[in-house]
C-alpha positions as CSV (number, residue, x, y, z in Angstrom):
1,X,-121.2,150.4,-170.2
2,X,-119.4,154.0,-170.7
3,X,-117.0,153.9,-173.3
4,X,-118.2,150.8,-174.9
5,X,-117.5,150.8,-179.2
6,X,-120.7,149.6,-180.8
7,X,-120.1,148.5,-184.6
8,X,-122.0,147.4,-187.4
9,X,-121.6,144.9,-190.2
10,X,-120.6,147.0,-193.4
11,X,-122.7,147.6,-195.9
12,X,-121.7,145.4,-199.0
13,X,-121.5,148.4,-201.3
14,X,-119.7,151.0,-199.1
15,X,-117.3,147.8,-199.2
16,X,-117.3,147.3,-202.5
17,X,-116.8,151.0,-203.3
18,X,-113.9,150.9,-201.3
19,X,-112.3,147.9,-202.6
20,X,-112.8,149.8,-206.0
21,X,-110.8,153.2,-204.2
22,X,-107.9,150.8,-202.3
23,X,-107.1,149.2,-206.0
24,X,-106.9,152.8,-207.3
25,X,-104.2,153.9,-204.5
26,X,-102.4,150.5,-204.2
27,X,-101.6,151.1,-208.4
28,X,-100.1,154.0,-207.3
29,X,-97.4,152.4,-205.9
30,X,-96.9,150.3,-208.7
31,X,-96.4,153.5,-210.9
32,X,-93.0,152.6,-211.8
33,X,-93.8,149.4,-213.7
34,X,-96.6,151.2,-215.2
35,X,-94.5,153.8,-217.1
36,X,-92.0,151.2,-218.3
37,X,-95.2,148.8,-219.0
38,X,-96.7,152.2,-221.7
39,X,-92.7,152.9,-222.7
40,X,-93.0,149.4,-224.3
41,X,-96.0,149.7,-225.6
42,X,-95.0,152.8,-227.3
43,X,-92.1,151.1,-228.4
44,X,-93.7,148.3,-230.0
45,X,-91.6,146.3,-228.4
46,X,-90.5,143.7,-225.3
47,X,-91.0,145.5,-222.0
48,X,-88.0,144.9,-219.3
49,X,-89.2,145.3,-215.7
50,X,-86.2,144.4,-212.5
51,X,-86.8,142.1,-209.7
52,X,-85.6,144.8,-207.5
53,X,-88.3,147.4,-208.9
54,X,-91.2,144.6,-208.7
55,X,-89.9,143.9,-205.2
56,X,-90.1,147.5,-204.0
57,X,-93.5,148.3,-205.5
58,X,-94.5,145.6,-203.6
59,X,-93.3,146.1,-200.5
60,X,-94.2,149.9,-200.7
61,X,-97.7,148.7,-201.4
62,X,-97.7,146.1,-198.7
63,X,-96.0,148.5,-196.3
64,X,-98.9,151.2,-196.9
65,X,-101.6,148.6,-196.3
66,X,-100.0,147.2,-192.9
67,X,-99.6,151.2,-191.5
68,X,-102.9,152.3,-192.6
69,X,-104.8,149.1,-191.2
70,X,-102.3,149.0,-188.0
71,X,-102.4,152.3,-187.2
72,X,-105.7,153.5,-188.5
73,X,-107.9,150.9,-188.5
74,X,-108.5,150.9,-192.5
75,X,-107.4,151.4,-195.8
76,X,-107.9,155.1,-197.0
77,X,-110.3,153.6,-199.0
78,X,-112.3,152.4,-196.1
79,X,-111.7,155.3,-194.1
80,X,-113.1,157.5,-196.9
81,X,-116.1,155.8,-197.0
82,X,-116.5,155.6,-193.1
83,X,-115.6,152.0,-192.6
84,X,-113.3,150.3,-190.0
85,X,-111.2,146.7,-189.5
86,X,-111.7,145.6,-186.2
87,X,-110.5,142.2,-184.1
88,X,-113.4,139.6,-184.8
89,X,-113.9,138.7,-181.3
90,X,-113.3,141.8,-179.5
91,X,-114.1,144.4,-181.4
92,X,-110.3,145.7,-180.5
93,X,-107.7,147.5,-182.7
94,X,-106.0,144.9,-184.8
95,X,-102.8,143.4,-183.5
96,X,-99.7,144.0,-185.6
97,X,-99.9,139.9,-187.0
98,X,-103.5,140.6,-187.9
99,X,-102.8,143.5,-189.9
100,X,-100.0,141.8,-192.0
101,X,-102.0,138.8,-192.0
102,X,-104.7,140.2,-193.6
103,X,-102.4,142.8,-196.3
104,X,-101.0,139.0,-197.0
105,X,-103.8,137.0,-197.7
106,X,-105.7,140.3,-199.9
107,X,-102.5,139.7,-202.0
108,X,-103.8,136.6,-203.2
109,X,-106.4,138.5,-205.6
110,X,-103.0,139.0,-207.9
111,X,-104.1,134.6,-208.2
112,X,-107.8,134.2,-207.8
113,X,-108.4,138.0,-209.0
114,X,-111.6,138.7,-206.8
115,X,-113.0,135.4,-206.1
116,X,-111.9,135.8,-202.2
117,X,-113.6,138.9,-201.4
118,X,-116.9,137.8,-202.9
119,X,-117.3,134.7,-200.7
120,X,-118.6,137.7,-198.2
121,X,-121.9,136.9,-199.5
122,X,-121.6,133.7,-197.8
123,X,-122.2,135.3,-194.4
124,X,-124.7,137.6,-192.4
125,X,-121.5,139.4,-191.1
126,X,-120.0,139.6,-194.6
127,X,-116.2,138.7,-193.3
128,X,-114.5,137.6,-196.8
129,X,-111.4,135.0,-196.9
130,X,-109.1,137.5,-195.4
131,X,-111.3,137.8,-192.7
132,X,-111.6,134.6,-192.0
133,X,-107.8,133.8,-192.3
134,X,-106.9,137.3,-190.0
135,X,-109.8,136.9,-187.8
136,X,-111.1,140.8,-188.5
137,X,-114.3,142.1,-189.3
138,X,-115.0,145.5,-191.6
139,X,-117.5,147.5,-190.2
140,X,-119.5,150.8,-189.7
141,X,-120.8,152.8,-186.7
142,X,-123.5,153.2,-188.0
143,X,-126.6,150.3,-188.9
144,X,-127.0,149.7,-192.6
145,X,-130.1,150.2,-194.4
146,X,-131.0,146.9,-194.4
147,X,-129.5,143.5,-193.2
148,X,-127.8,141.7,-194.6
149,X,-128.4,138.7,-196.1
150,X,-126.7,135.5,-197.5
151,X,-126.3,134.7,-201.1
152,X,-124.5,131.7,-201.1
153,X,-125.7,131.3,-205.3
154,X,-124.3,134.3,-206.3
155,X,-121.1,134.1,-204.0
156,X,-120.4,130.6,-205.6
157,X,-120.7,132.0,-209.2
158,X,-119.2,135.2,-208.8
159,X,-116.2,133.6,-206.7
160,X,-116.2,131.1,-209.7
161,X,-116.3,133.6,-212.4
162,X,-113.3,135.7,-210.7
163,X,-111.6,132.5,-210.0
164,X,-111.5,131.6,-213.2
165,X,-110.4,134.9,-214.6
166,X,-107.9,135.5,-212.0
167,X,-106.4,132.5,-213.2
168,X,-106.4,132.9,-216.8
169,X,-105.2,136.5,-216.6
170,X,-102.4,134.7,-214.8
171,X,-101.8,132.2,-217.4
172,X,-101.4,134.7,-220.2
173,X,-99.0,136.2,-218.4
174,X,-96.7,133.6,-217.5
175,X,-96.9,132.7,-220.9
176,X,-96.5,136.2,-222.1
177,X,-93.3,136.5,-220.0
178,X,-89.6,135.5,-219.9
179,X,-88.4,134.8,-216.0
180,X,-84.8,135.4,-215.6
181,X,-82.3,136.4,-212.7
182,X,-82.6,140.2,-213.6
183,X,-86.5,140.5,-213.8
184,X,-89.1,139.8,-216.3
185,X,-89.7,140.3,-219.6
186,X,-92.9,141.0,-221.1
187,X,-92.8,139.9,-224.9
188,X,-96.7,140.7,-225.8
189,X,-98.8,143.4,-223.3
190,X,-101.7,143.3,-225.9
């Protein structure tokens, strides 16, 4: 079979690395709402942040996913660390749905924080909830070091753990917060 692709599962840490790297460049986007987040903080007082700039970082961060897994194949973190999303059952480039599909369902962290992602220890193939959902699969040319295995304990109390801090992080700051037509306000940060 000339020309044939021949991919490996990932190695859970190059992934986890990764994740670490794609956090780091997708708060990049959200630079704007960081300055005005420290201007309030400096100020000692309530920080204002517009729908319209929430919205754009947003969409610029969603926007640099979908191109980078579209037309790449990854995330620059991935690709920095030699990794690759492919079509589950093919092997194939992913399709433009799959690509927003997954960019959408990894948004859901900003809920569950990382309780998603570590379900991947479910599973010889390590294929997390957005993998699942987007039928794609993260992996290497080359074989790990060793295979993987399942570790459905630590999956269910890590998954738990971020779960549950995902959602109280959430809590605080809806309860932190004022919602209104313009944007929101932030009335405590610490």
């Amino acid at each position: 079979m000339v020309g044939t692709k021949i991919y490996h599962t990932a190695s859970l840490w190059r992934r986890v690395v990764a994740r670490i790297l794609d956090i780091m460049i997708r708060m990049l986007w959200y630079f704007p709402v960081l300055i005005q987040m420290v201007q309030g903080v400096w100020s000692g007082g309530e920080v204002a942040i517009s729908w319209s700039l929430l919205i754009t970082c947003a969409l610029a961060s969603f926007l640099y996913q979908w191109f980078f897994l579209y037309f790449l194949g990854a995330t620059l973190g991935k690709l920095l660390l030699g990794l690759r999303i492919v079509n589950w059952r093919d092997q194939a480039d992913l399709t433009l749905m799959q690509a927003c599909v997954r960019v959408a369902t990894d948004g859901l962290s900003f809920f569950f924080g990382e309780a998603l992602h570590v379900l991947a220890l479910l599973r010889f193939d390590r294929r997390n909830v957005s993998d699942w959902v987007a039928e794609t699969w993260v992996v290497q040319k080359f074989p790990a070091s060793s295979q993987a295995v399942p570790r459905p304990v630590l999956a269910l109390v890590l998954s738990l753990c971020f779960g549950v801090l995902g959602f109280l992080n959430l809590y605080e700051m809806v309860q932190t917060s004022v919602f209104d037509s313009q944007g929101i306000v932030l009335t405590s940060l610490w």
